[in-house]
C-alpha beads as a LAMMPS data file, in Angstrom:
LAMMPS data file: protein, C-alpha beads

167 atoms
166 bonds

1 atom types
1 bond types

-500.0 500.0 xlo xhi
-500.0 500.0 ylo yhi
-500.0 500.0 zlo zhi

Masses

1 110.0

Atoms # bond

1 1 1 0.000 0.000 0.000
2 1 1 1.270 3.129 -0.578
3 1 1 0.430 6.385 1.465
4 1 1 1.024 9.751 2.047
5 1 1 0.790 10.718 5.667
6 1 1 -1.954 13.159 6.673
7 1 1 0.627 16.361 7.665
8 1 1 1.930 16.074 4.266
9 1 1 -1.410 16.467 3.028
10 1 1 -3.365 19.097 4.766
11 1 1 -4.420 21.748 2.275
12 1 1 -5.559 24.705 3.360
13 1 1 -8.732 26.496 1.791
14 1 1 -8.980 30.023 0.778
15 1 1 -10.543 31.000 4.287
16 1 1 -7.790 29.660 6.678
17 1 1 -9.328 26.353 7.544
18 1 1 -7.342 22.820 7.239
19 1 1 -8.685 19.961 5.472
20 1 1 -7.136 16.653 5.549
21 1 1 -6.533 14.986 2.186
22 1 1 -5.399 11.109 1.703
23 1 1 -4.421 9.569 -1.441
24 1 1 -3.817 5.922 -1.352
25 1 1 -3.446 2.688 -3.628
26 1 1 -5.686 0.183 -2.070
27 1 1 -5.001 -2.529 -4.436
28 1 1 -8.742 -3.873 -3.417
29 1 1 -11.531 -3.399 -1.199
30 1 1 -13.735 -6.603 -2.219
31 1 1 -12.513 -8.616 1.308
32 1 1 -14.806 -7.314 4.116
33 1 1 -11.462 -7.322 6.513
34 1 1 -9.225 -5.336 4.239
35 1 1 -12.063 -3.168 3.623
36 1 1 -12.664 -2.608 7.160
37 1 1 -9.029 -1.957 7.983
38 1 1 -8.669 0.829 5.435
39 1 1 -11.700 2.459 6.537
40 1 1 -11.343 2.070 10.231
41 1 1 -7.584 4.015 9.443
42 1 1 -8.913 6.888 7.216
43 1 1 -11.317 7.825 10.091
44 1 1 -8.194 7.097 12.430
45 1 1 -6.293 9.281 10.592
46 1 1 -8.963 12.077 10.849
47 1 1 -9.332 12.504 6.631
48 1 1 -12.024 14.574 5.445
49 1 1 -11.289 13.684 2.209
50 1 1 -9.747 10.122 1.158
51 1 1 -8.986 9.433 -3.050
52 1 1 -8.739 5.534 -3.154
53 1 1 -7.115 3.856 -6.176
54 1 1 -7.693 0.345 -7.347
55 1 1 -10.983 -0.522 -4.991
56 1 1 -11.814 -3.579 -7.766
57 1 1 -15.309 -2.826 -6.708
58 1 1 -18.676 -3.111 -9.431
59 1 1 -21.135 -0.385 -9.189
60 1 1 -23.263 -2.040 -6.509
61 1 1 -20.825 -2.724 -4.192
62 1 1 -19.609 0.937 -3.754
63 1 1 -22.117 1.082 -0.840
64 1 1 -19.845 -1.592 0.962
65 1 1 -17.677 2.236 1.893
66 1 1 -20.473 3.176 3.725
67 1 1 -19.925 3.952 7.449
68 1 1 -20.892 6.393 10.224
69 1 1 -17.520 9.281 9.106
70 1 1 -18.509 8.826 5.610
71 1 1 -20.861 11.292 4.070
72 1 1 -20.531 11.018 0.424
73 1 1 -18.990 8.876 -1.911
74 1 1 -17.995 9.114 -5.600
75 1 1 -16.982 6.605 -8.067
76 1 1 -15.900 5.097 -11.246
77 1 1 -16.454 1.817 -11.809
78 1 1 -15.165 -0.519 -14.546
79 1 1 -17.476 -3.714 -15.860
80 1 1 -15.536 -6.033 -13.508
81 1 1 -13.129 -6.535 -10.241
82 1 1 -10.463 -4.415 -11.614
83 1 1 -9.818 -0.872 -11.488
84 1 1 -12.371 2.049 -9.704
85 1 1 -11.382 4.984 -8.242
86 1 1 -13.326 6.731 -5.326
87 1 1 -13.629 9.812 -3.802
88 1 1 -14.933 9.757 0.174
89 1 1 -15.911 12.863 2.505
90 1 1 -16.415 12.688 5.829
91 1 1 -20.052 13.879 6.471
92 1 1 -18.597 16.434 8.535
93 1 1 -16.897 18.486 5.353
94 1 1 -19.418 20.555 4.065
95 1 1 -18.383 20.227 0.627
96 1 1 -21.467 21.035 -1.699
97 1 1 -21.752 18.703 -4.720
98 1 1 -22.448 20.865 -8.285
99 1 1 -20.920 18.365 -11.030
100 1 1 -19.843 14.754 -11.018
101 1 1 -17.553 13.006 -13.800
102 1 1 -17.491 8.974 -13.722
103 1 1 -15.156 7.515 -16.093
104 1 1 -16.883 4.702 -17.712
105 1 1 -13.363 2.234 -17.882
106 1 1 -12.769 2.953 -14.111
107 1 1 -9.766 5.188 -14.208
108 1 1 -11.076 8.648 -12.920
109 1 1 -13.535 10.425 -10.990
110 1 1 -14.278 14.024 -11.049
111 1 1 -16.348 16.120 -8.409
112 1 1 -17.238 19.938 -9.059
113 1 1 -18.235 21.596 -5.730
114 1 1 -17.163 23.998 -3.056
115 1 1 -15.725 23.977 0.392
116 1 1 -16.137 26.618 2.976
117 1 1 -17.063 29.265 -0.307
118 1 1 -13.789 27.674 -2.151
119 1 1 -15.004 26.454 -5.645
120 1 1 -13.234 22.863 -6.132
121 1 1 -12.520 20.545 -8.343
122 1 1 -11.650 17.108 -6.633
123 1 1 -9.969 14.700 -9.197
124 1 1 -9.013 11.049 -8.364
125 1 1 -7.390 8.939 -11.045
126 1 1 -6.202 5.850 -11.507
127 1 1 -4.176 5.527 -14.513
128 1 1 -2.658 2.553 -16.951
129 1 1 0.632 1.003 -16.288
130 1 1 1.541 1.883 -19.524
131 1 1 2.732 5.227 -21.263
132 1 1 -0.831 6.405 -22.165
133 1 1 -0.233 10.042 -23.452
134 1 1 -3.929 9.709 -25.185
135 1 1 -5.378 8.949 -21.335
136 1 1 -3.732 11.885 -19.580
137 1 1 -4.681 14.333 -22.936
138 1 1 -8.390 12.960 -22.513
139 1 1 -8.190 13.208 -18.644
140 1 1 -6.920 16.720 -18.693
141 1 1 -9.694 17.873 -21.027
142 1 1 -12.591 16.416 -19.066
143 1 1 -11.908 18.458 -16.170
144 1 1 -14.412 21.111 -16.268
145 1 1 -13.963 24.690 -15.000
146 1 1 -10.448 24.539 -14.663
147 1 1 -9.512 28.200 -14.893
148 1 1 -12.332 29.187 -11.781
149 1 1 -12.063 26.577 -9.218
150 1 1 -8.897 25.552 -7.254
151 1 1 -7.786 22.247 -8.507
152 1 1 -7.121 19.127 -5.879
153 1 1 -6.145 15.817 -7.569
154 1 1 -4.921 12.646 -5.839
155 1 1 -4.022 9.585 -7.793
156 1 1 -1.768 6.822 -8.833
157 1 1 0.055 8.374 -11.950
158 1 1 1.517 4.983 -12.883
159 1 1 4.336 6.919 -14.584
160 1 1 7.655 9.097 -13.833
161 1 1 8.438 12.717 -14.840
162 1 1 12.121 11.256 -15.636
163 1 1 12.410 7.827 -16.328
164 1 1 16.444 8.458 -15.871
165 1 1 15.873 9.967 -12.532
166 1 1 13.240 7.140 -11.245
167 1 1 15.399 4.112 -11.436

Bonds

1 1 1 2
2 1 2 3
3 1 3 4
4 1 4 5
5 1 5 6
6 1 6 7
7 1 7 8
8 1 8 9
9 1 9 10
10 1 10 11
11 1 11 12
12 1 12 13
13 1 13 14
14 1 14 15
15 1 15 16
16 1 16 17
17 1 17 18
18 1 18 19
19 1 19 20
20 1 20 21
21 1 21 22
22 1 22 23
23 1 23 24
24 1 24 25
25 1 25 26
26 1 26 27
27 1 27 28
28 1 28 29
29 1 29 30
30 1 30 31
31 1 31 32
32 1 32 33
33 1 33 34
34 1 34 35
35 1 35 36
36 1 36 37
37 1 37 38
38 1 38 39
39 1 39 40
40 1 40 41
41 1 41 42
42 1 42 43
43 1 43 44
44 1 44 45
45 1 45 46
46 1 46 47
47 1 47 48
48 1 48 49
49 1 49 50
50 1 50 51
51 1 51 52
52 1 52 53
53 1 53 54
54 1 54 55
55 1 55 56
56 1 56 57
57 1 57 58
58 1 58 59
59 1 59 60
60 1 60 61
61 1 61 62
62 1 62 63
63 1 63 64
64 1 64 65
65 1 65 66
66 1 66 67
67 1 67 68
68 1 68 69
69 1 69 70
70 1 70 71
71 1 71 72
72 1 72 73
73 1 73 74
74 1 74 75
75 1 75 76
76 1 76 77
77 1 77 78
78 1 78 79
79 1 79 80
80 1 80 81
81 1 81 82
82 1 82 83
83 1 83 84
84 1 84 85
85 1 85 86
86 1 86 87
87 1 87 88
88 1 88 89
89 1 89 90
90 1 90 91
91 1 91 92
92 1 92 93
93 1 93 94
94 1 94 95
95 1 95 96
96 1 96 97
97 1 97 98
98 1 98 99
99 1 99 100
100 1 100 101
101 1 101 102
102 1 102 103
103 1 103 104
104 1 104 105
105 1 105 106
106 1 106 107
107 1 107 108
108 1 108 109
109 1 109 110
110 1 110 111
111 1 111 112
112 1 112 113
113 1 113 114
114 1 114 115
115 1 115 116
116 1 116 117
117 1 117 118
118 1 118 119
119 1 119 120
120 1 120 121
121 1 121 122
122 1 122 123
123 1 123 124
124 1 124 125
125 1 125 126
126 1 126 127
127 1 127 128
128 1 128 129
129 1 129 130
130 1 130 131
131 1 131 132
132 1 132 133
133 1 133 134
134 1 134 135
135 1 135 136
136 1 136 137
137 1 137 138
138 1 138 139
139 1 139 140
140 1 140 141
141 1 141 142
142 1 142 143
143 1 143 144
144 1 144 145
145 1 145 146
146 1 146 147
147 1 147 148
148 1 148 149
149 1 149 150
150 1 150 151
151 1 151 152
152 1 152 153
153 1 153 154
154 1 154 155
155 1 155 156
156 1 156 157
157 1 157 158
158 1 158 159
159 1 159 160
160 1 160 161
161 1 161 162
162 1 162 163
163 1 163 164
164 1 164 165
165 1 165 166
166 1 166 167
């Protein structure tokens, strides 16, 4: 699993107040223990807002995330056990929904709102293994209002800047 720690992440909004992003690799949620565990440490780590990669969860099951901290949940879901991204909030971030964007092949999610009067655009994505320049081009253009709302995107690249640098 890979994981950024919580101080690394706290973002702070246009009107002074913190809020606690988490972006992690999950690898799967479909086993009710695993699924448990990494929910039981998001609320743990105090997140109001947790980007999962890889949750290998069909449409249906997204309401498996469900617990008492969580108070909405956006996903992508892809026609099997494979892929999915997800975006969770604890129900205690008052982030007001305007837009969603589900990618149909389970690689991205996109959530238009605001926060505390910020206008947001939460991105999660969840790319191929494999130089895709087509997928990030295609990514990049589906996010809407991208010169009026503050940008926040958390994500498994699956790539390097510098191949020569990353070895």
């Amino acid at each position: 699993m890979v994981m950024t720690s919580v101080d690394d992440t706290s973002t702070a909004v246009s009107n002074g107040c913190h809020v606690n992003f988490i972006s992690w690799n999950v690898k799967g949620l479909n086993h009710p223990v695993k699924r448990n565990k990494v929910l039981s440490h998001l609320l743990y780590l105090k997140v109001h807002v947790a980007f999962l990669q890889e949750t290998h969860l069909k449409h249906t099951d997204h309401a498996r995330l469900r617990r008492n901290w969580v108070g909405q949940i956006f996903h992508s879901k892809f026609n099997g056990k494979a892929r999915g991204a997800a975006i969770l909030i604890n129900k205690n971030t008052p982030f007001i929904v305007s837009h969603t964007i589900a990618d149909p092949n389970g690689r991205y999610v996109v959530v238009t709102g605001s926060l505390f009067n910020t206008s947001l655009i939460l991105a999660n994505v969840y790319a191929p293994n494999w130089n895709d320049s087509t997928f990030f081009n295609d990514f990049l253009n589906s996010l809407p209002q991208i010169n009026t709302h503050q940008l926040i995107l958390g994500g498994d690249m699956n790539t390097v800047m510098d191949p020569v640098l990353d070895r």
